[in-house]
N, C-alpha and C positions, 0 to 999 in steps of 0.2 A: 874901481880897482886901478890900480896905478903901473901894469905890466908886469904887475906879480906871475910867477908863473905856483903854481899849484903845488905841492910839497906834498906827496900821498904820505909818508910817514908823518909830515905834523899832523896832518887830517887824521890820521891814526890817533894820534896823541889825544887831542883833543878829544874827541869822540866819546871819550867815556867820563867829558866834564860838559858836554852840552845840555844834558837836562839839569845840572846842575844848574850851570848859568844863566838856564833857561826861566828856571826857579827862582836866581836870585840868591840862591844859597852859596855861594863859588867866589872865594875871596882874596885876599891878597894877590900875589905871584901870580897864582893859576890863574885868577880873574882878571887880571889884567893880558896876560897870555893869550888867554881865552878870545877874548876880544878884539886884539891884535890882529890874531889867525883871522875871525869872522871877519873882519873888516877889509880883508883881502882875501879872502875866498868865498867864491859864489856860494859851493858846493855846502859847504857846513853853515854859510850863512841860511841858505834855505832849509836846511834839515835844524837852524837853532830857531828860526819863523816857526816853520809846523810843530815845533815842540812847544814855544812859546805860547801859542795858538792853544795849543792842546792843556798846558799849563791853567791858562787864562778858564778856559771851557771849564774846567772841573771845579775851580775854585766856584764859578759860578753859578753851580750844583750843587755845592757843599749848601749845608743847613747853616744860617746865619746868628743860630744861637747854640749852646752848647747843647748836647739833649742831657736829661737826667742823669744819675749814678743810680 
């Protein structure tokens, strides 16, 4: 972090595109925004980790083949 100071209304903002981004689903504008913010702020950076985290975790429970119809 570079002396950013903390912007509680961006952190607002953001907040409801972090499991997006955390997904990977979150694109243009937003996603680039998105990443911006995270890149100077701790706070959302650590709440887009455990989401990421959490992301990762399920994918790798999921069944690796389709199941039947």
């Amino acid at each position: 972090m570079s002396g950013y100071i903390e912007d509680p209304r961006q952190c607002e903002l953001i907040q409801g595109e972090l499991a997006e981004l955390a997904l990977g689903t979150l694109s243009g504008r937003n996603r680039s925004e998105g990443l911006d913010h995270v890149a100077s702020c701790a706070r959302c950076a650590a709440e887009l980790e455990q989401l990421s985290m959490a992301a990762d975790t399920l994918l790798q429970l999921a069944p690796e083949i389709e199941p039947p119809l």
